[in-house]
N, C-alpha and C positions, 0 to 999 in steps of 0.2 A: 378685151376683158369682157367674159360676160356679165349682165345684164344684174346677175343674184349677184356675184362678186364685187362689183360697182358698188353696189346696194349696202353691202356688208362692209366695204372698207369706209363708205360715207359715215355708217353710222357709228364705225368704230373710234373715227374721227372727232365726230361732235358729243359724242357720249364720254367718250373723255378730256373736253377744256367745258364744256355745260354744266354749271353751277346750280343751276333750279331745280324746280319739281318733275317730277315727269309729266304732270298734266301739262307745263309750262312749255317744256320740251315739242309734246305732242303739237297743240297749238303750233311751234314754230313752224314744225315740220308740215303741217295743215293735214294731218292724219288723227285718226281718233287715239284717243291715251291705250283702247285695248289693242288698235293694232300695232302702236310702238312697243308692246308689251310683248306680243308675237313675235314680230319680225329681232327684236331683242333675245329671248328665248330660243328661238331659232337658229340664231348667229353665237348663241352660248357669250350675250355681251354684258356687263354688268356698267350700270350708273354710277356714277364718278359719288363716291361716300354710300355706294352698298354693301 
């Protein structure tokens, strides 16, 4: 499995059972809130109550 696909089904993952904020998110993931925001965007993913 490449490497962006990995990457997109991880987030597809935690972004739908993740309850908090996206800053909160961010923080978990030890990424800045604007690059979970990109890599989000990117993967066409939506936050669990957007």
């Amino acid at each position: 499995m490449p490497l962006e696909q990995a990457e997109q089904v991880y987030l597809e993952k935690i972004c739908k059972h993740f309850d908090g904020s996206p800053d909160e998110l961010a923080n978990k993931l030890e990424v800045s809130t604007r690059t979970l925001y990109r890599k989000l965007q990117r993967y066409n993913i939506k936050l669990k109550g957007s």
